[in-house]
C-alpha positions, 0 to 999 in steps of 0.5 A: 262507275265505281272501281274497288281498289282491293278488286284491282289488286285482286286482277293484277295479281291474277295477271302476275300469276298467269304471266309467271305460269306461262313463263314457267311453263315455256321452261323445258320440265328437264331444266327444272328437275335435271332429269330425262326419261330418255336418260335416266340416271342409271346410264347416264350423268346429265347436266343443265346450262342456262344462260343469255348466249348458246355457246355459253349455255353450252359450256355450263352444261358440260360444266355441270357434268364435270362437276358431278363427275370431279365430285364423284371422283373426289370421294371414292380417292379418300377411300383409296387414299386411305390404303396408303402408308401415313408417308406416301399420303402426300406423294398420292394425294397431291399427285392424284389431284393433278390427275384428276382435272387431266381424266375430267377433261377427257371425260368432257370430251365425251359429252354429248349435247342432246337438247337446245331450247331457247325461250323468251330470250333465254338458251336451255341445254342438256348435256349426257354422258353415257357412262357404258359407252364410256366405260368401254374405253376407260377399261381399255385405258385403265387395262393397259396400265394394268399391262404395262405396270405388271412386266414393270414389275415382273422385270424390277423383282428379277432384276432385284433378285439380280443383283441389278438393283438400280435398274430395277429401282428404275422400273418399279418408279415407272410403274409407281408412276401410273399409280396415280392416273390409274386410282384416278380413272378407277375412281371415275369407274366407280363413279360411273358404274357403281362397282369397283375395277378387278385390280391384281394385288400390286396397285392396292395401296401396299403394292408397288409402293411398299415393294419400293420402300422394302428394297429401299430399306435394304440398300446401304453405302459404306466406305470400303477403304481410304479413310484416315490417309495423310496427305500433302496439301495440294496433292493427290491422296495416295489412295483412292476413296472406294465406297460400296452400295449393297442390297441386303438380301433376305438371306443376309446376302449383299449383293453389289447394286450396279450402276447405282450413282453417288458423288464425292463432295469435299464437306464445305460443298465443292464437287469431286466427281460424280460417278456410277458403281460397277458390278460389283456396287463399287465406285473409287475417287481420286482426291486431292488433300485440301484442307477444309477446316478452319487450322489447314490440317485436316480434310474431309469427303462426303460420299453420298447417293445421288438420289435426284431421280428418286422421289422424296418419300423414299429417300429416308428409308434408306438406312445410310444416305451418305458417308462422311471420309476423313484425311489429314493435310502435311504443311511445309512451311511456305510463304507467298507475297500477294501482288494483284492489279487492274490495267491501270497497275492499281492494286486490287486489296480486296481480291489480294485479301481474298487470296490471302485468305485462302493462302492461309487455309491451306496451312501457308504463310502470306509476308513481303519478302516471301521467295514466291509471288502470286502475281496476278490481274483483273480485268472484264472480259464481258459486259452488256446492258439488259432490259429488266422489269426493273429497268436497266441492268449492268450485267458484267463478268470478270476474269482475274489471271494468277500466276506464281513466280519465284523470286529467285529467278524470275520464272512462273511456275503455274498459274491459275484463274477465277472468274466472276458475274455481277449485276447491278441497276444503277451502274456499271462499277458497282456491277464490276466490284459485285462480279469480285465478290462473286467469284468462283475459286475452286479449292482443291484447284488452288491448293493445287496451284500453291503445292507447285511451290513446295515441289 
């Protein structure tokens, strides 16, 4: 019997054809178009997992659902996101974005796995999300921070009118902070039913942001009085540095804002207190004249709002952040003889330099045969070993004791200490010497310390 080679390619492929027919055929006709006519796509997202394991097509399915609704979402907030000021962009944007993949987790929460087949060892899956049934729960969501933002902001505008403008900052951050959980769950809305939610006037772009940015924009610090003052080193400036935060009306009032925070910082950084300002918008610093130029005579003290709560896009409007105070320093003439040691009684230069550097900023004079001594000693007070990724680390902190003591009697007549922490990996002394270099020396407790010796 003779067998034509083209009539065997013709019966294999006529096999391979059947074969693929009945393979695709076993395939459930929802998997192939992603498409249902129990659920159409009017009332319903669908979505289809394959895979060799059942849970894992499971989780693919609800997958595709969340991809289709992120995506949805994703493009109706450039849309919103487009309401907003050019500077508030950012804030909305990266906020929103965080929001998103929360509200897609919940939207998972309420697909439903309606069909499993398994075919010629492979799992099909369709999962719905019935969007009505959904909305209904998403209008109640989004309803109640409707609810909640508008006594918000019911509140902040009469605490504006006030005078209580603080509190009322307060109230609009918090109502700011639904914003952009709420734009989210109305772009999900959208996504779902196709219309937009009825929304009131302040959650539109220029809402709360832009009632923010206009009380902001009219809240100033100024310096009330204290400026110029002259001073002895090392003690305190006669009269206190009393500073105002005001809110400018549309009328041209200013109304004192109350219990607004600012601090007091001398201008090489060290804090003088932090302090709230009274009804009135006022808040008043005790300083002591330190001097924070490089000659020891002259001083100066930053008074700023503390701003820490408030988010970054609204800090610039503020027309005046902080304030900058002046004072002068009186020098008598003063001499110090420097004189620090280990246990051991072994000098210390490189801590006696570090004094002696700060004798001088303060306008004095460091000689042997000074009438006063800072007599002082350096010793650890805590050390330990800690485990590390990078292995083994000395951890050590220091301690250094002074005290001044004239010459002329004997006697000690203040004191004064600093401390410091070290770390180092390869061993304990180089730990010791960095905890010296680390330590911490306030200047305006200091120049206290040397003004004893001038009373």
């Amino acid at each position: 019997m003779i067998v034509h080679k083209n009539s065997n390619i013709f019966i294999l492929g006529m096999f391979l054809l059947l074969n693929f027919t009945s393979v695709f055929a076993q395939i459930p006709e929802w998997a192939k178009t992603n498409q249902h006519k129990k659920y159409p796509s009017s009332n319903f997202f669908l979505g289809v997992g394959i895979a060799d394991n059942k849970t894992e097509a499971i989780e693919l399915a609800r997958a595709d659902v969340a991809k289709q609704i992120r995506v949805k979402i994703e493009s109706e907030l450039e849309t919103i996101e487009s309401e907003f000021h050019e500077g508030d962009k950012g804030y909305i944007t990266s906020e929103v974005k965080s929001q998103t993949k929360s509200v897609v987790s919940e939207t998972i929460a309420g697909i439903e796995i309606v069909k499993v087949k398994k075919s010629k060892g492979k799992y099909y899956v369709l999962a719905v999300l019935n969007k009505l049934k959904y909305l209904s729960s998403l209008e109640f969501e989004m309803g109640e921070i409707l609810s909640e933002t508008e006594q918000l902001v019911g509140s902040a505008r009469k605490l504006s009118s006030e005078g209580r403008i603080f509190t009322a900052v307060e109230n609009y951050i918090d109502a700011q902070n639904g914003i952009p959980e709420f734009y989210t769950k109305g772009a999900l809305y959208t996504a779902l039913s196709g219309k937009k939610y009825p929304v009131m006037e302040q959650f539109t772009g220029p809402g709360i942001l832009a009632e923010m940015r206009d009380l902001f924009s009219h809240i100033e610090l100024k310096s009330v009085s204290g400026d110029d003052q002259k001073g002895k080193s090392g003690t305190v400036l006669s009269m206190p540095l009393k500073v105002r935060v005001f809110y400018e009306s549309e009328i041209g009032e200013k109304i004192g804002v109350d219990r607004f925070p600012v601090l007091a910082k001398y201008d090489n950084g060290e804090l003088i207190a932090r302090k709230k300002t009274d009804s009135d918008g006022l808040a008043e610093f005790r300083v002591v004249a330190v001097p924070t130029d490089d000659i020891g005579k002259n001083g100066a003290v930053v008074v700023s709002l503390n701003l820490v709560k408030l988010p970054d896009v609204f800090k610039d409007l503020i027309s005046k952040l902080e304030i900058l105070i002046h004072y002068s320093v009186e020098i008598e003439s003063l001499d110090f003889f420097i004189h620090i040691v280990d246990k051991s009684g072994s000098r210390y230069k490189n801590i006696e330099d570090k004094f002696a550097s700060l004798v001088s900023e303060n306008g004095y004079s460091v000689s042997d045969d000074a009438p006063f001594v800072i007599e002082g000693n350096v010793a650890v007070f805590n050390e330990k070993e800690i485990d590390s990724p990078m292995g083994k680390q000395f951890y050590v902190e220091s301690v250094v004791n002074l005290s001044i003591i004239d010459r002329s009697d004997g006697k000690t007549i203040a004191s004064f200490k600093a401390k410091g922490k070290g770390l180092n990996g390869r061993s304990r002394q180089l730990a010791v010497e960095k905890s010296h270099k680390n330590l911490k020396i306030s200047k305006k407790k200091f120049a206290a310390f040397l003004q004893i010796a001038a009373n």
